[in-house]
N, C-alpha and C positions, 0 to 999 in steps of 0.2 A: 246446045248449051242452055241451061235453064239461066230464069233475068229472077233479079232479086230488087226491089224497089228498094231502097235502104233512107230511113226518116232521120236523117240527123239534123234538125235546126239549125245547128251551130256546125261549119264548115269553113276552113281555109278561104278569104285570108282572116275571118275570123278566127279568133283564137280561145279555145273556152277548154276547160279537164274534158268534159265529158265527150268531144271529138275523137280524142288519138285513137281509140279504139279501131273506129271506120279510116281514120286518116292511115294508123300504118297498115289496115291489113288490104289496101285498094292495090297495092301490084301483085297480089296471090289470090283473088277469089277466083280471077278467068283458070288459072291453073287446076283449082281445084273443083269444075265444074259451074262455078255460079259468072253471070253476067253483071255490073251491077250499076243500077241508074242511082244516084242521090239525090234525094228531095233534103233542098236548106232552104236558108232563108237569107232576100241579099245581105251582104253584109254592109251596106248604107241603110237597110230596114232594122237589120237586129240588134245596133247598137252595143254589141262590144266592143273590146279589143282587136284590134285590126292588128295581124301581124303577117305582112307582107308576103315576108321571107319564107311562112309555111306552106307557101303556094308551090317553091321548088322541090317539096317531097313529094306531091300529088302525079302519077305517073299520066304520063300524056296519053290525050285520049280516051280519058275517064268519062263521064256523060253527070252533070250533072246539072238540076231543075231548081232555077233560086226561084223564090217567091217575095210577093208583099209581104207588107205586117200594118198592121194598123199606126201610125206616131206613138210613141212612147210619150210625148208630152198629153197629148189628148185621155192617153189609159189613164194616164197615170192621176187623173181627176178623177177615176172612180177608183185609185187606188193599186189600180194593177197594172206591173211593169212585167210579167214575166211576156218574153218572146214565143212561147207556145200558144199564151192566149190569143197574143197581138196578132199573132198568124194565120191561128186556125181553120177560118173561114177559105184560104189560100192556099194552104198547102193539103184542105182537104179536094179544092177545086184540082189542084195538081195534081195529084197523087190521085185521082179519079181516073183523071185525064189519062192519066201514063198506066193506068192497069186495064183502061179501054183498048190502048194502041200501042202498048210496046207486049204484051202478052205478058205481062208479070205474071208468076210465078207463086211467088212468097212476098210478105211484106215485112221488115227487118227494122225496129226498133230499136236505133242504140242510141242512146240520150237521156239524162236526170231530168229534161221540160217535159214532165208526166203527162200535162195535159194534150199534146198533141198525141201520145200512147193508145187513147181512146179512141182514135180513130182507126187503128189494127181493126177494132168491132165495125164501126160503120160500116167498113170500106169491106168486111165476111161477109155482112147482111146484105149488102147491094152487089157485091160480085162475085163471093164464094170464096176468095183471096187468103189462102191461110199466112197467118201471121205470128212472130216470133218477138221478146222481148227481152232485151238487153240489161239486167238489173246492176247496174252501177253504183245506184245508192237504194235505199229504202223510200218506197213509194207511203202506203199505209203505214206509220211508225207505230208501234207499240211503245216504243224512247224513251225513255222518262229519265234520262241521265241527267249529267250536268250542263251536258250541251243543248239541253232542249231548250229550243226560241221562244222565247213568253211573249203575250202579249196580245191583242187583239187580233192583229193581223195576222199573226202565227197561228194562232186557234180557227181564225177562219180558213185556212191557209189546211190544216191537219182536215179539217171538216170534209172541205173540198175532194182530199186527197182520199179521204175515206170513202166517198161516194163514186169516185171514180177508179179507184182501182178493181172492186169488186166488177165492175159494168164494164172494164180490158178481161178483167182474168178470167171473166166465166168462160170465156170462148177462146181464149188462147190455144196456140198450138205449138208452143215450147218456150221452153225458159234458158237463159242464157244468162246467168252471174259471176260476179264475179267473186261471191263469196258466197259456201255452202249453208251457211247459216240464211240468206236471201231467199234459196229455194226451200229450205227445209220450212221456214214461216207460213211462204206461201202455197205449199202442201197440205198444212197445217188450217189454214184458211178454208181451202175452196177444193171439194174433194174432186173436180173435176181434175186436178193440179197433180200427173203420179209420178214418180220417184224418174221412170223414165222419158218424160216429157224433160227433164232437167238436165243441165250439164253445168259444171262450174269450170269458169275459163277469165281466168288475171287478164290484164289488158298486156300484151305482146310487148318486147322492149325491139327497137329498133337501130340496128349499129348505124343507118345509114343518117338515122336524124343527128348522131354525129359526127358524122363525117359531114353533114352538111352546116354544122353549128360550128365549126372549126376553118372553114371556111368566108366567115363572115368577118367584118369588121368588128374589133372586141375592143372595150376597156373597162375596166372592171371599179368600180366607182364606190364600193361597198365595203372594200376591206385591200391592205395589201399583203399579198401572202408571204413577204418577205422581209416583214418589219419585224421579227425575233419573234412573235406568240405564233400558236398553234390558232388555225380557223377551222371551226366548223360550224356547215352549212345545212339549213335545210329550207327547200326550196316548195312550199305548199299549205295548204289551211294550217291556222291555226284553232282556236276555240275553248271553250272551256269544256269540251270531252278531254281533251289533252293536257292538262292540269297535272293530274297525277304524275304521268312521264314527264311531262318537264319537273317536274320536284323533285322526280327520282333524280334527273339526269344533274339539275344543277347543284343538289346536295353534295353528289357520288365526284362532280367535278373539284368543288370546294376541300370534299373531305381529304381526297388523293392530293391537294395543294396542301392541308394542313402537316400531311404524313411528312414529307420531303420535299426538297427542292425540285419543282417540276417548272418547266417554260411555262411560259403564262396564255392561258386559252383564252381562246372569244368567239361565241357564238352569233352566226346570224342568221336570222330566220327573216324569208323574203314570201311575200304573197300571202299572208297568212287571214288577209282578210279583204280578199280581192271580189268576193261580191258583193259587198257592203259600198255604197258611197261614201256613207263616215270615216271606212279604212281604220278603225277600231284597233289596238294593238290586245294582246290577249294573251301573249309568250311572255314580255319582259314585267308587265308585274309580277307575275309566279318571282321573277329573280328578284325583283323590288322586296314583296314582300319579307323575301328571303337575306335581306341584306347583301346579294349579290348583282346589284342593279348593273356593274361594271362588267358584268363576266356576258350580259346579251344586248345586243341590236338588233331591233325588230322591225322591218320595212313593211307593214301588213298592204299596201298597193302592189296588185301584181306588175309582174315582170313576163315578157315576152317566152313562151318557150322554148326556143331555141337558147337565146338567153340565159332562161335557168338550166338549163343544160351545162353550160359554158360555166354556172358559176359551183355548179355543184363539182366539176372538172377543178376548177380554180382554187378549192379548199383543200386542207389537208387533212380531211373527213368529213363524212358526212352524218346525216343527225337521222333516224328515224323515229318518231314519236307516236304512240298508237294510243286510241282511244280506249275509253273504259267503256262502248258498244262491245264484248265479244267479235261478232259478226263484221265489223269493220276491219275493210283491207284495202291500204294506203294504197294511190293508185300508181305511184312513182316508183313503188319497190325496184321493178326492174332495171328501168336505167338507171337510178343508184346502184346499183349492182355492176352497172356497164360503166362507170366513171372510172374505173381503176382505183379507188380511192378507198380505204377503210371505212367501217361502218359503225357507226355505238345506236343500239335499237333498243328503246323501251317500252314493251309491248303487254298488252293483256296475255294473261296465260293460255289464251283458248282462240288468238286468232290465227286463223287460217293461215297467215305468212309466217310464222315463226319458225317451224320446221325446217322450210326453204332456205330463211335465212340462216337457221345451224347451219345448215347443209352445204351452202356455201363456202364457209372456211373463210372469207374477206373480211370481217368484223367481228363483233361482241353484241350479243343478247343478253339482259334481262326481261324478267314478267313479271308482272304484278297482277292482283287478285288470287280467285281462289283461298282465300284467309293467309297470304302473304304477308309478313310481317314489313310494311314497307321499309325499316329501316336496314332491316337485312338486306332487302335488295338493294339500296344504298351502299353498303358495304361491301357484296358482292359486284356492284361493276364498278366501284372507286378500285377491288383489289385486279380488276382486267383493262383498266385504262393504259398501263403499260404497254400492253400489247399494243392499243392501238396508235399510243406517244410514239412508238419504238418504230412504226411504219408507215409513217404519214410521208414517207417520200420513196415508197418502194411502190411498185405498180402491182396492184390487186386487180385478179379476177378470177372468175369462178368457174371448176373446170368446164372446158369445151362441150362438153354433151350437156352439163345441164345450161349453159349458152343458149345451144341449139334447142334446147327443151323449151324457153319462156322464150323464145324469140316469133316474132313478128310473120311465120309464115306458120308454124308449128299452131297459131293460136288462131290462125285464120283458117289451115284445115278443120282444127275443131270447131271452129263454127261451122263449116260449110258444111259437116257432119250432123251438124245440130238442124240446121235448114233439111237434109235430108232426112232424117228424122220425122221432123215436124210434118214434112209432104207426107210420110207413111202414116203418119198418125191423122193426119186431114183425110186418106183415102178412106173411101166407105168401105174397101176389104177390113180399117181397122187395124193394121198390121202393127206390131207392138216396134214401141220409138224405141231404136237403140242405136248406139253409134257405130 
């Protein structure tokens, strides 16, 4: 059985987006060939979100390597809080260590703390160790949306980001995204970078994280779903990429009240600004400016995972908002999909999830851009909100195969696929990467 060193900083009982990736696909790699060691960071060192409870999905007998970090009080006098800086000296000592003495293989970057990434190259140069990259978000941005971070420390922050991705990518030995537009940039970048080095692969939905999230002690403090209005929930960033979709969404809501007598809605958005200390809200103006300040509640402090889980179950819809990135693809799709629960999604015309979500049958899509007239889209899902009034207490899901298609073992063969791959494209025969 081949070992696979897998770099995820952020690990159970911490709680961060960019984990579940590695989190659900840890009871299917042995299956499918890979052994796999985790290099994190402790989670008394890393300083998030400590959520206990996600310790009970981690299959017994997993192996994994916590390290130091530097104090976050101390960085943060020069400015810098992120945990892949604070670590690095640490987890490159580890991660040395464990390719000296456990015979690694591959080395398996799934994580948005870019800066640790860089070390896939060091650890080629001193031990020949091919390495694979997980693109979750956009490392080098080209961005220039509405979402883009101004400001001093943002710009230094882009500079950074520029100078070290090129110094990962020249020597990579596969790409792993979660959206086709990620690999197509960096193709596009660095010709070392070719078509079949890459695979794009959603992050896996997992039934058993609900089954374990349904099991806990719940009370639901945000809304009750039995007070006569309709709730719907969305459980994840917010920002100003997502401006548009929520204008679309609270317009299309307002307008379908003004038509007819409809039960009265209320939207709540939870997390939406959980890496922020400020906790910034960034949803419920779009409704303020809108004269619809009563129709949202916006909790922008995250909320536990399992948690949002629980609360996106607990709604009588759920909310999907998509940025005006193309390229951006929400990482919750799936288990929104696994809630049972209707869907209202408003998305750019050209991202990746959309199809899916047709394809589903569980909800209502619109799209915006492409010379869309917004107000048409406005009007197009005010005239499908019926559908989703009409079923907000029937149980939705999406057929069985494509279940089994985005689930949590299906997404962990194609990685393992991608890892083998990558070893044929490291061998000096050259062998062309396919899955």
């Amino acid at each position: 059985m081949k070992r696979v060193l897998i770099v995820s900083p952020s690990f159970p009982p911490t709680s961060t987006a960019d984990l579940h990736r590695v989190r659900t696909s840890l009871p299917f790699y042995r299956e499918f060939g890979w052994q796999p060691l985790v290099l994190a960071v402790s989670p008394e060192k890393h300083g998030g979100l400590v959520e206990t409870d996600l310790l009970a999905t981690i299959p017994a007998g997993i192996d994994v390597v916590r390290t130091n970090a530097l104090p976050a009080a101390l960085t943060r006098l020069c400015g810098i809080g992120n945990v892949a800086f604070r670590a690095w000296p640490y987890l490159h000592a580890a991660g040395s260590k464990a390719i000296r003495s456990r015979g690694i293989d591959l080395v398996y970057f799934s994580t948005t703390m870019f800066p640790a990434v860089a070390l896939g190259r060091v650890w080629k140069a001193r031990f020949g160790t091919p390495y694979v990259i997980d693109m979750q978000d956009p490392w080098k941005t080209d961005y220039r949306g509405a979402g883009l971070r101004r400001g001093v420390k943002a710009r230094a922050a882009r500079l950074l980001h520029g100078a070290l991705e090129p110094f990962a990518m020249r020597q990579v030995d596969g790409i792993v995204s979660v959206s086709a537009g990620y690999s197509d940039t960096l193709r596009a970048r660095y010709a070392g970078i070719t078509a079949d080095m890459c695979t794009t692969i959603p992050f896996g939905a997992s039934a058993e994280d609900f089954a374990t999230a349904r099991q806990l002690p719940w009370r639901n403090d945000l809304f009750n779903r039995r007070d006569g209005r309709l709730h719907g929930v969305s459980v994840g960033r917010g920002g100003r990429d997502l401006a548009g979709a929520a204008a679309i969404l609270f317009r299309a809501i307002k307008l379908r009240a003004d038509r007819s007598a409809v039960p009265s809605v209320r939207l709540t958005f939870v997390g939406t600004d959980y890496a922020s200390a400020a906790h910034r809200p960034t949803i419920a103006p779009i409704a303020d400016a809108l004269g619809l300040a009563d129709l949202v509640d916006e909790r922008p402090a995250r909320v536990p995972f399992l948690a949002g889980l629980r609360l996106l179950s607990d709604g009588h819809f759920t909310i999907v908002l998509g940025s005006d990135d193309p390229a951006y693809s929400p990482s919750k799709i799936y288990p929104y999909l696994m809630t049972g629960r209707p869907f209202v999604a408003v998305l750019h015309h050209a991202s990746p999830v959309v199809p899916l979500l047709q394809q589903s049958g569980t909800g209502v899509v619109v799209t915006f851009g492409n010379g869309a007239d917004p107000s048409a889209t406005v009007a197009a899902l005010a005239d499908q909100l019926d559908w989703i009034y009409a079923r907000t207490e029937q149980p939705m899901a999406p057929p069985a195969a494509m279940v089994e298609s985005f689930g949590a073992r299906e997404m962990t063969r194609r990685q393992c696929a991608a890892f083998e791959a990558a070893l044929r494209h490291a061998s000096p025969e050259g062998v062309p990467c396919v899955e």
